[in-house]
DOMI-530067 format. One record per residue (C-alpha): residue number from 1; z, x, y. Coordinates in Angstrom, 3 decimals, padded with zeros to 6 digits, always signed. Each point is the difference from the previous one (the first is absolute). Example, Ala and Ser with C-alpha at 12.3 -4.5 7.8 and 13.67 -1.06 7.14 Angstrom:
R loba       pz       px       py
R    1 +007.800 +012.300 -004.500
R    2 -000.660 +001.370 +003.440
***
This chain:
R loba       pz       px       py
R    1 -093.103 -034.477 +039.645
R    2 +001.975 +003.140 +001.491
R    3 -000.903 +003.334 -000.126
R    4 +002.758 +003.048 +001.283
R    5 -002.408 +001.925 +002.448
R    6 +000.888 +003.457 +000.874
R    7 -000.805 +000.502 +003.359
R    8 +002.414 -003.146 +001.364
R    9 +002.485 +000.362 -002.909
R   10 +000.285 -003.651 -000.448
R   11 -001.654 -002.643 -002.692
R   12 -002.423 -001.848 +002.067
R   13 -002.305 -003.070 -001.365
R   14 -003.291 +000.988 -001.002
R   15 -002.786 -001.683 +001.674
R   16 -003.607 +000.325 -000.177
R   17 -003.447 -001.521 +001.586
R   18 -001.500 -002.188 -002.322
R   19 +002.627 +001.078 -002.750
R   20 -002.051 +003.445 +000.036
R   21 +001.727 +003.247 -000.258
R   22 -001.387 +003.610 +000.160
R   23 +002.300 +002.118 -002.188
R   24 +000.282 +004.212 -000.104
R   25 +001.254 +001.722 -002.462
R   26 +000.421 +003.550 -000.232
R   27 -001.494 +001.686 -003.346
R   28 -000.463 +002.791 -001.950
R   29 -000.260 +004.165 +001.422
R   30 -001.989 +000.551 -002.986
R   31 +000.972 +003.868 -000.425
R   32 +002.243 -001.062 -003.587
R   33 +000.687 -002.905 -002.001
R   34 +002.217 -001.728 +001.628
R   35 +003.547 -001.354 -000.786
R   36 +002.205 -002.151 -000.558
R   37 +001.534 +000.078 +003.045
R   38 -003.419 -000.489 +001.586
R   39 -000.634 -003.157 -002.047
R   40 +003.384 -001.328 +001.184
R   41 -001.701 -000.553 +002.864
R   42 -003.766 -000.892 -001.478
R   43 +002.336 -002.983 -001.897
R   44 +001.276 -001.251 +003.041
R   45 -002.858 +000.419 +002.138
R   46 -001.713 -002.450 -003.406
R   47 +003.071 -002.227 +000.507
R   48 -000.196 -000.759 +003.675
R   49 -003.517 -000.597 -000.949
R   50 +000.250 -002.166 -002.504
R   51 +002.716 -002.061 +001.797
R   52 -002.170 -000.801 +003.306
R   53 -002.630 -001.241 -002.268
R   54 +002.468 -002.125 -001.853
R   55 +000.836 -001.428 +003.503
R   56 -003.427 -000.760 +000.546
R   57 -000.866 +002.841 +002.190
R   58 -003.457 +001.412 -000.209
R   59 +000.688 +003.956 -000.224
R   60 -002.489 +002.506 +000.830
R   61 +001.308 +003.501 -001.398
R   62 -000.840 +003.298 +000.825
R   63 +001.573 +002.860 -001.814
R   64 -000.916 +003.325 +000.888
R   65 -001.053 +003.152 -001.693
R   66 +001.080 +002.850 +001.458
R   67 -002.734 +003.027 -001.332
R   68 +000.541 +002.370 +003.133
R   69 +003.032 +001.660 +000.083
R   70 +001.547 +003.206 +000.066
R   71 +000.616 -000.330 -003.784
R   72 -003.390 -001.552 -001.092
R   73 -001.234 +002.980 +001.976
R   74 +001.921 +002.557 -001.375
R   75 -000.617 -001.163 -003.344
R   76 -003.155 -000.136 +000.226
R   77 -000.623 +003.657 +001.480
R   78 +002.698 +001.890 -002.678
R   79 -002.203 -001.793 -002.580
R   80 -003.143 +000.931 +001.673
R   81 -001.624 -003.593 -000.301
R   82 -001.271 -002.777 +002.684
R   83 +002.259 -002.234 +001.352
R   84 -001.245 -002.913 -002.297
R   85 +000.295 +001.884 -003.048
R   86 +003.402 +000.670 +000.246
R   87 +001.310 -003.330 +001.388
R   88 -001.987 -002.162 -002.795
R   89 +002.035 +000.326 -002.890
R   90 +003.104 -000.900 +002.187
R   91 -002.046 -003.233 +001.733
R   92 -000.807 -000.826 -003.387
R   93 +002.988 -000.002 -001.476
R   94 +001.680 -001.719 +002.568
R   95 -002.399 -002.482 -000.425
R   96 +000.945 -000.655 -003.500
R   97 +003.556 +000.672 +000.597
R   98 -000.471 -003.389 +002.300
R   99 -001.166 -001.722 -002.956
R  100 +002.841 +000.772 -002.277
R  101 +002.479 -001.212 +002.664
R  102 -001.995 -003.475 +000.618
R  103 -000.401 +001.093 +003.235
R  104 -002.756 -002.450 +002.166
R  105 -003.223 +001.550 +001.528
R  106 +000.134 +000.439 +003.275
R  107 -002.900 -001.232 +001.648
R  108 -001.025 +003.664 +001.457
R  109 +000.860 +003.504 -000.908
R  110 -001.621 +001.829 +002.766
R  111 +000.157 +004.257 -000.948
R  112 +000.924 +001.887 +003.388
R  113 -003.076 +002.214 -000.975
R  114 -002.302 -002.939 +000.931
R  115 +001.126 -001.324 +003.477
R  116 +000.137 +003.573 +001.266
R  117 -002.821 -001.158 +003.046
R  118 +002.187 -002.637 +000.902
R  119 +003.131 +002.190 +000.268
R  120 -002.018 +002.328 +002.348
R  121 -000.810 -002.910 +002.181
R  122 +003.479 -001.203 -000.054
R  123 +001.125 +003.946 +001.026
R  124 -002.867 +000.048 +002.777
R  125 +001.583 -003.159 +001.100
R  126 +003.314 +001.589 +000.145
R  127 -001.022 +003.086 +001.988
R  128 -002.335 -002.258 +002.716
R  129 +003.520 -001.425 +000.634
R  130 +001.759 +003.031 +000.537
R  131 +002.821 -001.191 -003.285
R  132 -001.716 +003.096 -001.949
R  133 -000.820 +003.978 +001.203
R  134 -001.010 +003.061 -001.618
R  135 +002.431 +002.157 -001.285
R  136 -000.621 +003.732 +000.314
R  137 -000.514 +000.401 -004.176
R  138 -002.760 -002.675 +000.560
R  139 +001.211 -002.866 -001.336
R  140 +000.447 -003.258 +001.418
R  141 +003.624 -001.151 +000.827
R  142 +001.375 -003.844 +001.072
R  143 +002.436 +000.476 +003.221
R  144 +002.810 -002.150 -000.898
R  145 +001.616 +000.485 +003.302
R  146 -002.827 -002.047 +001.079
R  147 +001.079 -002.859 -002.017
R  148 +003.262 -001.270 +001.637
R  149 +000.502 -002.512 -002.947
R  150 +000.078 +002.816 -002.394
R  151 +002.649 -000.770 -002.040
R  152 +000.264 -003.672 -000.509
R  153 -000.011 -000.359 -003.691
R  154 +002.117 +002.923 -001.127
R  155 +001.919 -001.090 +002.900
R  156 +000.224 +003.680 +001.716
R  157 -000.233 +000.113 +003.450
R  158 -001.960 +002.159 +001.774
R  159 +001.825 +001.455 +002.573
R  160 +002.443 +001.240 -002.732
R  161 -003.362 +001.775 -001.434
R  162 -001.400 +001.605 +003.412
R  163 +001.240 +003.598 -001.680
R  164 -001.898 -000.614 -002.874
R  165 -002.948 -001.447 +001.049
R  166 -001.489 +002.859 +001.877
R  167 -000.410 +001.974 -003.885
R  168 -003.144 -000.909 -001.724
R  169 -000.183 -000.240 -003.897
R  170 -002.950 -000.005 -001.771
R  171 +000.935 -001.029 -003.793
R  172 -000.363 -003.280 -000.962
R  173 +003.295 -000.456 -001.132
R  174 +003.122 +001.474 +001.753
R  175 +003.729 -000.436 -000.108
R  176 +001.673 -002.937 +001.681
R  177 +001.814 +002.117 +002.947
R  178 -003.339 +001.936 +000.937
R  179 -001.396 -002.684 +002.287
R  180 -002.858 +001.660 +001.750
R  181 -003.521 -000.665 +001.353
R  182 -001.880 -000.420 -002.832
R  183 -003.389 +001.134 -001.509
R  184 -002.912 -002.790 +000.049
R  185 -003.227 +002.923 -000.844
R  186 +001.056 +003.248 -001.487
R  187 -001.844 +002.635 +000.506
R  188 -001.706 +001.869 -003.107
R  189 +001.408 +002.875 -001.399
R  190 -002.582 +002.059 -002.701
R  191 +003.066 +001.301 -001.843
R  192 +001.753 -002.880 +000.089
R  193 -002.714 -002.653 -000.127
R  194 -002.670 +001.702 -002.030
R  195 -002.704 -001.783 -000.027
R  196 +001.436 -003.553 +000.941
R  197 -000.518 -001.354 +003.790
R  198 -002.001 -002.346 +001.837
R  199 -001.939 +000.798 +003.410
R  200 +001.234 -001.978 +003.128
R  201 -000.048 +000.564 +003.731
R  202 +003.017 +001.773 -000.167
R  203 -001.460 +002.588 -002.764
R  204 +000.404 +000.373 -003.583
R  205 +002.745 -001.609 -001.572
R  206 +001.179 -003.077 -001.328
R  207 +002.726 -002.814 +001.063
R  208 +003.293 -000.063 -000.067
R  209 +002.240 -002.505 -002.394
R  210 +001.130 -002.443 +002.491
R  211 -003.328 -000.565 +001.517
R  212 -001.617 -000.521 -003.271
R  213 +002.509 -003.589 -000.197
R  214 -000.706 -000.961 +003.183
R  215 -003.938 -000.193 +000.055
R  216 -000.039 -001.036 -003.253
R  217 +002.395 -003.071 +000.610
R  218 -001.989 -000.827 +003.016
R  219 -003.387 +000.179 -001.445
R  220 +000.409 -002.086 -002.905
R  221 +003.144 -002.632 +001.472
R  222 -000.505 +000.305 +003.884
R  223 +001.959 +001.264 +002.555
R  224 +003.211 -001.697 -000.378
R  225 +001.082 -000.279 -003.841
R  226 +002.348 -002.708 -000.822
R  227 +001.862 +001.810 -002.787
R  228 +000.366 +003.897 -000.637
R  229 +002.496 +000.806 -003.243
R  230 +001.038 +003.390 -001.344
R  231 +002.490 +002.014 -001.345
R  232 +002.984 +000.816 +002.324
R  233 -000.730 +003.610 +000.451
R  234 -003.458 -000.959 +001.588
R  235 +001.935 -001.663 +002.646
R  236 +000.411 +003.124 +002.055
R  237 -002.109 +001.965 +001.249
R  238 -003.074 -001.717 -001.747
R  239 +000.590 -003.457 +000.522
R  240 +001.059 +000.813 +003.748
R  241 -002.958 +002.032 +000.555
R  242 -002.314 -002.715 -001.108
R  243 +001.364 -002.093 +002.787
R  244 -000.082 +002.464 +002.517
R  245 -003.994 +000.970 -000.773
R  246 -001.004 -003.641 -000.396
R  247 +001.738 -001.699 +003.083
R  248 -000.991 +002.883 +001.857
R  249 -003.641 -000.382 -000.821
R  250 -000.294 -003.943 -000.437
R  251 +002.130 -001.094 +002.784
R  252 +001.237 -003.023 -002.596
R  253 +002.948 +000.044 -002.449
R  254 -000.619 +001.626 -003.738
R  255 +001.919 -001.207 -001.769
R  256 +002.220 -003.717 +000.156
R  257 +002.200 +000.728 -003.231
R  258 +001.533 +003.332 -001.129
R  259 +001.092 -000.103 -003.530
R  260 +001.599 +002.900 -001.741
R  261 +000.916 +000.450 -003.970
R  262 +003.330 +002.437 -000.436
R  263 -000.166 +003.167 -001.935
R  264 +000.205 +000.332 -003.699
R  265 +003.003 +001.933 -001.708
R  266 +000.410 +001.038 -003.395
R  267 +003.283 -000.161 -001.293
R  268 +001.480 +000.240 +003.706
R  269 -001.984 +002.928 +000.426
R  270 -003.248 +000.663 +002.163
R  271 -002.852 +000.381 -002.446
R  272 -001.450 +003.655 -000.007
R  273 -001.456 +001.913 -002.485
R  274 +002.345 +003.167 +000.553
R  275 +002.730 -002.669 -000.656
R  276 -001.754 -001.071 -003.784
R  277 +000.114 -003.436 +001.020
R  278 -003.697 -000.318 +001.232
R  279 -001.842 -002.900 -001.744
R  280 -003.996 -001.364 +000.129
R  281 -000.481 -003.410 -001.418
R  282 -001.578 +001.803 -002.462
R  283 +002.759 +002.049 -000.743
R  284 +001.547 -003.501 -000.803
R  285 -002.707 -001.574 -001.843
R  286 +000.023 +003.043 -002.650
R  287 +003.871 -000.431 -000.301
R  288 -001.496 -003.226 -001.674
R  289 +000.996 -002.312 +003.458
R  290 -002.427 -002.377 +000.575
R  291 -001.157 -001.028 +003.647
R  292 +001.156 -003.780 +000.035
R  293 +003.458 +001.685 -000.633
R  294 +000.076 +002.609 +002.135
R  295 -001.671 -002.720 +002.682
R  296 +002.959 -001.677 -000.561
R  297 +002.287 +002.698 +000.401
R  298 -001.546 +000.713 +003.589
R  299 -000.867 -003.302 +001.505
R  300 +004.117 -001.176 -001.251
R  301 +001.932 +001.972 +003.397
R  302 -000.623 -001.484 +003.140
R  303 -002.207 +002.312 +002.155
R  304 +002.227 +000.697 +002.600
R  305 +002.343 +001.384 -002.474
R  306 -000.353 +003.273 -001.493
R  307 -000.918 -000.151 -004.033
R  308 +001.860 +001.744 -002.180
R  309 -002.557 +000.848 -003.328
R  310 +001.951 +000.831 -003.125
R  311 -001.184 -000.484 -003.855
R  312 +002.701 -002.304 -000.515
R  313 -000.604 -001.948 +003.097
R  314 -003.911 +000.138 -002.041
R  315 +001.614 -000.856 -003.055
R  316 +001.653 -003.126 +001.759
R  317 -003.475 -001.329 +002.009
R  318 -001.634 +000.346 -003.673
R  319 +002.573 -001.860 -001.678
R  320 -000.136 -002.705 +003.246
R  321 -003.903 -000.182 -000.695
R  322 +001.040 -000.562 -003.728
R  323 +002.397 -003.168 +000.605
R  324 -003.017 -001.563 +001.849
R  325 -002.408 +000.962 -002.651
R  326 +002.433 -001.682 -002.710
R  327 +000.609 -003.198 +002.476
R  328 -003.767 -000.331 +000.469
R  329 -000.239 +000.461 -003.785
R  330 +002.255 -003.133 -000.590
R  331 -001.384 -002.246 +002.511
R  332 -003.648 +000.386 -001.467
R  333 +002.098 -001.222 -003.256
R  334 +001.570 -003.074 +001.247
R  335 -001.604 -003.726 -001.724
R  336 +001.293 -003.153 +000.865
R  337 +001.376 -001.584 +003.304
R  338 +002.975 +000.592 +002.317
R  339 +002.579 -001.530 +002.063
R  340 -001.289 +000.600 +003.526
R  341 +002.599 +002.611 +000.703
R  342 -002.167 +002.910 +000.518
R  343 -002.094 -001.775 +003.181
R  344 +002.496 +000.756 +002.391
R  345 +000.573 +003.457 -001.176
R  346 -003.237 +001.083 +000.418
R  347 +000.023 -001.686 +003.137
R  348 +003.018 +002.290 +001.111
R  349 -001.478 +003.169 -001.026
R  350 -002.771 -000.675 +002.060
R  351 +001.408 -000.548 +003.183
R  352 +002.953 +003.091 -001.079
R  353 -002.994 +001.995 -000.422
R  354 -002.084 -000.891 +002.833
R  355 +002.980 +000.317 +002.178
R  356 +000.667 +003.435 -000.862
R  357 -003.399 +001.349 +000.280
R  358 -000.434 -001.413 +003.607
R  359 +003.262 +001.750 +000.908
R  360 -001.160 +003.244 +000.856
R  361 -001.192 +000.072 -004.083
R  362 +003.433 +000.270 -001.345
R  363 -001.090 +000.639 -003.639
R  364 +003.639 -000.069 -001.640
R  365 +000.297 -003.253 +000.886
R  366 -003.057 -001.358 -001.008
R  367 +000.651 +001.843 -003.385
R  368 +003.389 -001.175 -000.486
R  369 -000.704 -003.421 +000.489
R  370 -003.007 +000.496 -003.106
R  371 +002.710 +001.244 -002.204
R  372 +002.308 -002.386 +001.117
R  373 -002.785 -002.651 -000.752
R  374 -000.837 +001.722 -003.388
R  375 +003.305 -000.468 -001.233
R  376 +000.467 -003.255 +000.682
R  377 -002.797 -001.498 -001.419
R  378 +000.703 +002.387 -003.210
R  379 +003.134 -002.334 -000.083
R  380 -001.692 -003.370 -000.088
R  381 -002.119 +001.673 -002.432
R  382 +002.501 +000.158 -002.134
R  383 +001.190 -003.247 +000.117
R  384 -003.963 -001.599 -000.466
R  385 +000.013 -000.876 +003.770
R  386 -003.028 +001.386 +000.587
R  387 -003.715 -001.698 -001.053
R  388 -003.789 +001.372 -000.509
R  389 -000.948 -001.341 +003.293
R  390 +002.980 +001.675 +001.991
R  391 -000.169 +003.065 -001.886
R  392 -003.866 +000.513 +001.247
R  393 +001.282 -000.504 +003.618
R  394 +002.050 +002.789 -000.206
R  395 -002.298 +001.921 -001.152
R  396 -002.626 -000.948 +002.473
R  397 +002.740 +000.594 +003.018
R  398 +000.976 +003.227 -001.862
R  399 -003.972 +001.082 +000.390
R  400 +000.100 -001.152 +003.890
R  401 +003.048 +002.234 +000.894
R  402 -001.900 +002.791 -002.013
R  403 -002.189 +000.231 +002.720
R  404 +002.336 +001.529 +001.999
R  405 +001.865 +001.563 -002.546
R  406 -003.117 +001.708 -001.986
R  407 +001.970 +000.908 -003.128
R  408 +001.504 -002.594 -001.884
R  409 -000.827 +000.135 -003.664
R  410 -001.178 -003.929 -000.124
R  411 -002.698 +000.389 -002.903
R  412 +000.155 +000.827 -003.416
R  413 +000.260 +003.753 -000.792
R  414 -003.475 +001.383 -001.052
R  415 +001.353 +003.157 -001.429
R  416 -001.598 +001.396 -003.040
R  417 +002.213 +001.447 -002.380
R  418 -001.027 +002.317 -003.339
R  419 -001.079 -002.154 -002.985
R  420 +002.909 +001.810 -002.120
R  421 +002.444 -001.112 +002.520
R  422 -001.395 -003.635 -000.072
R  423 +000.462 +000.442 -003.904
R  424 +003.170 +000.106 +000.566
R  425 +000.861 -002.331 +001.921
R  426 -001.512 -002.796 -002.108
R  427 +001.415 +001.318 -002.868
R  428 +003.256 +000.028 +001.764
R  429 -000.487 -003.889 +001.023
R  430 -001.479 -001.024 -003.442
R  431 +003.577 +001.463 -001.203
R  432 +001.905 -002.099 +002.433
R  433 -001.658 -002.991 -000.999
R  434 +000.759 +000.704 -003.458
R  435 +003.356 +000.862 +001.082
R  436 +000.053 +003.436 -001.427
R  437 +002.105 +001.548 +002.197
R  438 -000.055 +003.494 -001.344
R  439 -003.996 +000.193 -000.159
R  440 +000.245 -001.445 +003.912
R  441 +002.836 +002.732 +000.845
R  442 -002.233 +002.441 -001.472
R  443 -003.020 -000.624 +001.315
R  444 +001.815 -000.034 +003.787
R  445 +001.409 +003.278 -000.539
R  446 -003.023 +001.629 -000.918
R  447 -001.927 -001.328 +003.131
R  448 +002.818 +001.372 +002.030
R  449 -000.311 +003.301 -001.651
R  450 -003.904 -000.066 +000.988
R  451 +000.943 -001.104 +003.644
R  452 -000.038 -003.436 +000.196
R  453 +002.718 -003.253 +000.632
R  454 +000.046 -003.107 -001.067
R  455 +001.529 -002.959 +002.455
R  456 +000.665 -003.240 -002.152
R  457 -000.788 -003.011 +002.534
R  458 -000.585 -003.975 +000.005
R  459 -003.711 +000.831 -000.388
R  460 +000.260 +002.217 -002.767
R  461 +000.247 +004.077 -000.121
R  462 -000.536 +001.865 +002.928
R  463 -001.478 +004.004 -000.775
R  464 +000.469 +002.373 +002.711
R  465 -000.440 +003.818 +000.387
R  466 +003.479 +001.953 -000.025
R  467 +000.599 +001.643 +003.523
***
């Protein structure tokens, strides 16, 4: 299996002691719901997941929460509340936002809030080596001139930086050109703070974003990770200044494989709320989406190509999810025996499949040979050419490479629907038997009026919601 990393720019085989492998994702800042741009990346980060396991890798996960921040803290100060309080209703959600996506549990979710000691150890560390100093405000800053590797996975160099990197920048997040030394303990503000900071050796405070990753990776994974994913804008300066902080303090490589997930777009557009184009997956879910579609619809674009999200690009991933409802649909239908045929298909789409997936994950091509597959058996359905027996192997593959996938609609529906509305529908299929076609024309009218459609197939009527 090959895996693009970042930091050499090439696909390189993915190898492992014991077929072990640490894994670190980057999660939540839990200051707003978050979106679907976010969950691009959640999806993938569930997909790579899923994948190594399906290669018979034993994953340990860690994805982070990050609950100190300038905008938990600011949040939390204009609303006059703890820290906790205000981030809750955000972990929570994202909690159950996971669960509507399908998305695995990670084996740890550490909070920053509760490895603060260790991230004042790992700062102490940094200032006993001389990497770190005291700025005059009183915070804590990482000398990246220091570092002469700085730069190795964004691929900057650090001699072009030397006019930059004498500027310090305290915020956790900063634009891409400001490279700078860069906070690891900021020093408390009242005004700014209120009551929110932590007592160190350095004073009152609390640590800075990148830090938080790095002690947090190391704690729980050790001191060289093997794999470290996140979205592409993470790359610099977070990513880099993970590096920097870690090497510099461990002496040992962090990380072994960079992986990045490109940016969401809507409509060719960068999502933003000034813009109107600024969607939660809740936003989606009450548009009546549901999360194995919009799954779908994110996990569908390889990651290191940017997604384009559109309602009719939705549309299209629900009516994908729909075909291989219907197909699963028939196959559970199927009696009798078959001609063989179907063996070496299924044998194909496994190795298509399994192909694509160890090449760097390419997604399109694992999808294209399903559909490919899907149609083709369809075919020899048709024709009788497929038995019980084979049709149950399909199905059980189907169920292996949903696994990885985490969304395809493989059982029957369990959707309730109004008693009126099921009224109608057997009235509507008591008339076709009886072959009163006005009654049956009728009947399917009125449930379309009320919101409903009817999809006629080889095992019988087929109600859905109208969307």
């Amino acid at each position: 299996m090959k895996l693009y990393n970042t930091e050499t720019r090439k696909k390189e085989e993915v190898t492992s002691t014991n077929h072990k492998l640490s894994l670190y994702t980057c999660g939540p800042t839990v200051y707003n719901f978050a979106h679907i741009g976010n969950f691009r990346t959640y999806v993938f980060e569930d997909f790579l997941r899923r994948t190594l396991k399906f290669f018979s890798f034993d994953v340990t996960q860690v994805m982070n929460i990050t609950d100190i921040d300038d905008k938990t803290i600011a949040g939390a100060v204009h609303k006059n509340i703890t820290l906790q309080e205000f981030t809750r209703p955000y972990i929570d959600a994202f909690f159950e936002d996971l669960h509507t996506l399908n998305i695995e549990k990670a084996e740890h979710y550490p909070h920053a809030t509760t490895f603060v000691s260790q991230m004042i150890v790992f700062i102490q560390t940094l200032l006993d080596k001389g990497i770190a100093y005291a700025g005059t405000d009183g915070s804590i800053y990482f000398a990246i001139a220091k570092c002469p590797k700085y730069g190795k996975l964004s691929h900057f160099h650090l001699k072009e930086l030397q006019a930059g990197a004498s500027k310090r920048v305290a915020l956790d997040e900063y634009d891409k050109e400001n490279v700078a030394d860069f906070v690891l303990w900021k020093a408390y503000e009242e005004k700014r703070d209120g009551k929110i900071f932590w007592e160190s050796p350095f004073g009152k405070g609390r640590p800075g974003w990148h830090i938080e990753c790095s002690t947090m990776a190391i704690q729980l994974l050790g001191e060289t990770v093997d794999i470290h994913v996140g979205g592409v804008d993470n790359m610099f300066p977070h990513h880099e200044n993970e590096i920097a902080q870690s090497e510099a303090c461990t002496g040992h490589p962090f990380v072994r494989y960079w992986l990045h997930a490109e940016h969401l777009v809507v409509e060719n557009k960068k999502m933003a709320k000034s813009a109107g184009n600024f969607y939660t997956l809740r936003d989606l879910i009450q548009k009546g989406f549901t999360g194995p579609q919009i799954r779908f619809l994110l996990l569908q674009t390889h990651y290191r190509t940017k997604l384009n999200f559109s309602f009719e690009a939705l549309h299209a991933a629900a009516k994908s999810l729909e075909r291989i409802a219907d197909f699963a649909v028939r196959l559970r239908g199927i009696e009798g025996g078959g001609n063989g045929q179907v063996v070496s298909l299924v044998q194909l789409l496994k190795k298509q499949f399994l192909d694509a997936l160890a090449d760097d994950l390419n997604i399109s091509v694992a999808l294209a040979a399903l559909f490919d597959f899907i149609r083709e058996v369809n075919t020899l359905c048709d024709g009788k050419k497929v038995g019980k027996e084979e049709a149950e192997n399909i199905l059980q593959m189907l169920h292996e490479l949903d696994t990885v996938l985490g969304c395809l609609p493989l059982q029957p529906a369990q959707e309730t629907f109004p008693p009126d509305i099921l009224a109608l529908l057997a009235e509507r299929e008591k008339a076709r038997t009886e072959k009163n076609w006005a009654i049956a024309d009728k009947c399917r009218a009125e449930l379309l009026t009320r919101g409903f459609l009817i999809e006629d197939t080889q095992a019988g009527a087929r109600l859905k919601r109208r969307t």
